[in-house]
N, C-alpha and C positions, 0 to 999 in steps of 0.2 A: 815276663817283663817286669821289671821293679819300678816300682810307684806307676802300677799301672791306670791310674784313675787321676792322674795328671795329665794325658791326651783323650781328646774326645772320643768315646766309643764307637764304632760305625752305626750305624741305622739300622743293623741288621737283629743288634742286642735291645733289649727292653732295659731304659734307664728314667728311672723319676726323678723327679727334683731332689728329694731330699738325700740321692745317694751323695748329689755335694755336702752333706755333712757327714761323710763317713770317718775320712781321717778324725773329722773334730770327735766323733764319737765313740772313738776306736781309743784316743786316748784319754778323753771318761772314764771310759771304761780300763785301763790303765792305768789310772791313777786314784780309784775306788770310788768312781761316782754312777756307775751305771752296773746295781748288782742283780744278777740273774732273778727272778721271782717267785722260786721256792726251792727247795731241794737242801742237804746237808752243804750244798757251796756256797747257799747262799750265805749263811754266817762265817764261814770261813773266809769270805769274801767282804762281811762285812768288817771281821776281825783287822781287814789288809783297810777298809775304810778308814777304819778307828784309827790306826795307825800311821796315815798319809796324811790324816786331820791333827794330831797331835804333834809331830815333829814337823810337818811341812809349814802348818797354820798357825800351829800354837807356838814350837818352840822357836823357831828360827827369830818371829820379831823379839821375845822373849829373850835368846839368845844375847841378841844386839846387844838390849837394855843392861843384863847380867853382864857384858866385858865390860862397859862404859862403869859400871860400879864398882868392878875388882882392877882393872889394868890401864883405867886413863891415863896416865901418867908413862907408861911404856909406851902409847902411840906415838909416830911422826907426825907430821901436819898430814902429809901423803896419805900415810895410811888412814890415818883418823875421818879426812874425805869419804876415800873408797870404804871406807863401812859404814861412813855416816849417809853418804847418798843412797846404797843400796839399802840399810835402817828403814829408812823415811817409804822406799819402796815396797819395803817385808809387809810392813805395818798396812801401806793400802793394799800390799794384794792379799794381806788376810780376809781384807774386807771385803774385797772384789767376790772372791772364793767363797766367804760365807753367805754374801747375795745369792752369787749364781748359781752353787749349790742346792740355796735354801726356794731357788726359783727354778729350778732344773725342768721341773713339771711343764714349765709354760713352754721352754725349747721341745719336750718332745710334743707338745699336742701341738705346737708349731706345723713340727712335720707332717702332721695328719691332714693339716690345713692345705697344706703344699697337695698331697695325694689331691684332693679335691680340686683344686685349680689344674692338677695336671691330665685330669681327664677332659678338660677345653682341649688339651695339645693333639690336634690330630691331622694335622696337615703335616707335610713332610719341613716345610722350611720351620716351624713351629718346634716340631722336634730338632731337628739339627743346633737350634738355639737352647734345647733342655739339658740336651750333649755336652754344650758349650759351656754353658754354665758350672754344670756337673764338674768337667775337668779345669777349669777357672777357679772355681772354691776351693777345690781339692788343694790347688797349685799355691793356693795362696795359705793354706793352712802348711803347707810344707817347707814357703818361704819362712815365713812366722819360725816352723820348727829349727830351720838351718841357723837362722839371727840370733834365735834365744840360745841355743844349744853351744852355740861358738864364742857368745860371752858367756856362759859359764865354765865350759872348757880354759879360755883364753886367761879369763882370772885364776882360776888353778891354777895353771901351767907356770902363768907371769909371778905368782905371788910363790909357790912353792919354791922355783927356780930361784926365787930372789930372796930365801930362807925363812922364809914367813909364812902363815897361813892365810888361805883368800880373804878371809871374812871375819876371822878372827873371833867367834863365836863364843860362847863362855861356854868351858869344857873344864866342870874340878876333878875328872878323871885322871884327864890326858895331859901332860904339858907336856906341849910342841917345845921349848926351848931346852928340855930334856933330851937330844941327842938326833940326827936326821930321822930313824927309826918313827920317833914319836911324831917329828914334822908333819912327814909323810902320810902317817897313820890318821892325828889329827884334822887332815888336810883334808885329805877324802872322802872321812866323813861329815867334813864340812862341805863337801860338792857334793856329796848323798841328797843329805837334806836340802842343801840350796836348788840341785835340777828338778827336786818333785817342787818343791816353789815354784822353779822357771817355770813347769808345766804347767802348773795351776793359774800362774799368771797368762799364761800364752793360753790357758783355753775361756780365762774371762775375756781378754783382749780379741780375740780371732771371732768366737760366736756372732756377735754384731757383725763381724764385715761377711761375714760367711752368710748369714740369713740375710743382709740388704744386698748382696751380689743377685741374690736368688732373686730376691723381690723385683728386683729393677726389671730382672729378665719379663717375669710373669705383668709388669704395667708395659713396657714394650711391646707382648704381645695383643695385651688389650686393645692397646693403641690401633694397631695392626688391623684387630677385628671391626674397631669401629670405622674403619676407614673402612671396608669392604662392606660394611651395613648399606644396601641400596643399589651396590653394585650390578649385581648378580640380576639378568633379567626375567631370568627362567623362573624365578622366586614370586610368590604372592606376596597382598600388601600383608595377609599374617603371618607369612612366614616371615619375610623382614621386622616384623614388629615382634614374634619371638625371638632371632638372633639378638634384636636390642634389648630383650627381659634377659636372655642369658648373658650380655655385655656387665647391667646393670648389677645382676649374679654374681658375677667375677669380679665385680670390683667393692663388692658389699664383701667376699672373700677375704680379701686383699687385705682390706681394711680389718679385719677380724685377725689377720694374719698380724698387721702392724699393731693393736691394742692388745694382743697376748703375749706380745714379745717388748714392747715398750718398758715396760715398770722395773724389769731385769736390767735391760740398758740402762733404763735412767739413771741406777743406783750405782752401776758397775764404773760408767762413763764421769760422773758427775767426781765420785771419789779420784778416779785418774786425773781430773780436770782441778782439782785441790793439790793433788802432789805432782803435777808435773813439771809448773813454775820451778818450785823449789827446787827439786829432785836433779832436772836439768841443768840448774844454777849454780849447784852446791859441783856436778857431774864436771862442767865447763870448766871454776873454778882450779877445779885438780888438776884438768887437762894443762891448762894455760900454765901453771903457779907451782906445782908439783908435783908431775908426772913424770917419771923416765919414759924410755921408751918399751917397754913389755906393759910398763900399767898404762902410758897411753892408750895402748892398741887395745887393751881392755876396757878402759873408760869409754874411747870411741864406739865398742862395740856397745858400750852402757847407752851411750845417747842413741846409737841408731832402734834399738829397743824402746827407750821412752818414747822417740818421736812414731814407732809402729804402731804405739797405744792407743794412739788417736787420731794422727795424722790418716790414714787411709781412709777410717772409719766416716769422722767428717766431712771426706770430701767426697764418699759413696754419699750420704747425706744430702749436700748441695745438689750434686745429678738425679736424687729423686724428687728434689723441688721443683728439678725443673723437669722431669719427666712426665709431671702433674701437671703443670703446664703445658705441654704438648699434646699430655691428654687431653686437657680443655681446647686446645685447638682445635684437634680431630675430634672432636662431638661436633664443635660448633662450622666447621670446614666442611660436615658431612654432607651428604643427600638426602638432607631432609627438608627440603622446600615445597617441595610438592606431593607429602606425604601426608596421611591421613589425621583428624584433629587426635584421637588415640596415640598416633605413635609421635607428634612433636610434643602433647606433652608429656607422654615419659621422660623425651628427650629431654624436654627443659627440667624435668626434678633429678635427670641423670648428670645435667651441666651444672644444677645449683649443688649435688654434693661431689662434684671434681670440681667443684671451685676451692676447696678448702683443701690443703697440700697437707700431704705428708709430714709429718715435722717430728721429728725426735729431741724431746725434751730431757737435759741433764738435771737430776734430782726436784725437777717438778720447778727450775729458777731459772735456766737460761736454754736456750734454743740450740742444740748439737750440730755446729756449721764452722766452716774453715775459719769465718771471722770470730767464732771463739775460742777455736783452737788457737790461731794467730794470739788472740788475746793475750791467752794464756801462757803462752809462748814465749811473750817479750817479758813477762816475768821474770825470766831467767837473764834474760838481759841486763834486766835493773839491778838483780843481785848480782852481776861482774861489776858493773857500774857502781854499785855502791861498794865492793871489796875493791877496787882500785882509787877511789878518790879519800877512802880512809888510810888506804897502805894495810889492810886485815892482815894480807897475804907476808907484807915484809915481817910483820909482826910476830905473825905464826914464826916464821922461820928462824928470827931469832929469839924465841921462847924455845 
């Protein structure tokens, strides 16, 4: 079956949490971030590193800079957009990629964390939820892959068809205007280098929603167990009082899980939240002002890209503030009234640290939540706004 880790396994297979990071790690490792641990492949493989990091990372924003120096004066408004909006993009997701790279460490002992939570999973609906999840991340990293992969195709196809190169990259080799051959030629080696980009952007972008899908599942289940704390009659007053040390267990987990993966996010998310105003803005602008119809359809696909960046991520975000909160309900909802002084006050040092939520902070300054993304967002608004009450756009046209 193909993409078989996009339907939930049956119950019969043994699945952990962290196989929902497979795809994500399947293409790491495709694109020289995850190298074997010794052997003669491994430098062979690091060679393929060095490699993915110098034209994907280095030259591409580099790239940019170098046409803007040799051929300003040959762009249209049009074109000059669509390489100046994906520019402003090269450049943060070099950044993105030198982060999550340089933090790679902290995503795999992530998953070591997950191993550890997933031996709580031992009831059957507990699992069916681990399943779920498993083929949820997968599904979502394969959306991700489908979105990004079709705008870079799409600007190919539109910008070659239309006698030009996508992106226009500075190349003193090759001149595209030297005959279809060279176009051609040119061209594809500019979609070479642009889809190991795409990738590299798509696996800064993806990792965050991939590891808060997982988390949400494992505070659900928590939820779950505290609500059954006290239920069960057959149970002593220490057995009930151990189930609640191992609640308190799993969520001292959790939290370890969210503090090793935060400092990565922070950097990755906060830079996307710097260019996405603009990047958007500058994106729209084409659409509206100078797009035909092939660079529309590519542009369009540029914005639904931007807005994947962070739009999903954020609003996984919100639903773990408030999943924190339901946590705190189900402590304080429990059966513990007529429980022993021992086990109400665990209870109460287990309500004073689920009172403090979740919170994913962008580069250590603002809170990672729909209303800043939103924020962020009308940014690009303001910049149509201000190119339509100056006339930029008439300007461009007749320059």
């Amino acid at each position: 079956m193909v993409f078989k880790l996009i339907r939930p396994a049956p119950l019969t297979e043994q699945v952990k949490s962290r196989d929902g990071c497979i795809y994500l790690f399947r293409a790491m490792k495709f694109i020289g971030w995850v190298p074997p641990k010794s052997g003669v492949l491994r430098y062979i493989y690091l060679f393929w590193t060095l490699m993915t990091l110098i034209w994907c990372t280095t030259y591409l924003p580099l790239g940019f800079l170098g046409s803007y120096m040799t051929q300003i004066k040959s762009f249209s408004p049009g074109e000059f957009l669509t390489s100046l909006q994906v520019c402003f993009n090269a450049y943060g997701s070099s950044v993105k990629t030198a982060i999550t790279y340089s933090q790679l460490w902290r995503l795999i002992k992530a998953k070591d964390l997950l191993d550890k939570l997933d031996l709580r999973c031992t009831t059957t609906e507990e699992r069916e939820k681990i399943h779920s999840v498993v083929a949820r991340s997968n599904h979502a990293f394969l959306i991700f892959t489908i979105v990004y992969c079709t705008y870079a195709g799409s600007t190919y196809l539109s910008s070659v068809l239309s006698g030009r190169p996508p992106w226009q990259l500075y190349n003193p080799y090759i001149d595209w205007r030297d005959g279809t051959r060279n176009l051609w030629l040119a061209s594809t080696l500019e979609y070479i280098v642009m889809s190991g980009a795409v990738l590299q952007d798509q696996l800064s972008d993806t990792y965050p929603l991939v590891y808060t899908l997982i988390l949400r599942v494992h505070l659900d289940m928590l939820k779950e167990r505290i609500r059954r704390l006290r239920t069960d009659k057959s149970m002593s007053e220490a057995d009930n009082y151990e189930e609640l040390v191992k609640c308190v267990l799993d969520h001292k987990i959790i939290l370890k899980f969210c503090d090793t993966i935060k400092p990565v996010i922070s950097g990755t998310i906060f830079t996307q939240f710097l260019l996405c105003g603009i990047v958007l803005g500058l994106t729209l602008i084409n659409v509206f002002f100078f797009s035909d119809l092939w660079t529309g359809i590519a542009s369009f696909m540029f914005v639904i890209t931007i807005l994947l960046q962070t739009f999903p991520f954020c609003y996984t975000c919100n639903l773990i503030m408030e999943d924190c909160d339901d946590l705190t309900h189900a402590i304080f909802q429990s059966k513990w009234v007529d429980a022993s002084r021992r086990y109400k006050m665990t209870l109460l040092y287990f309500l004073q640290n689920v009172q403090r939520p979740i919170v994913f902070i962008a580069g250590g300054i603002f809170q990672i939540s729909m209303s800043s993304n939103i924020s962020v967002a009308k940014f690009a608004f303001s910049v149509i706004t201000i190119t339509k009450q100056m006339n930029i756009a008439d300007k461009f046209k007749e320059e």
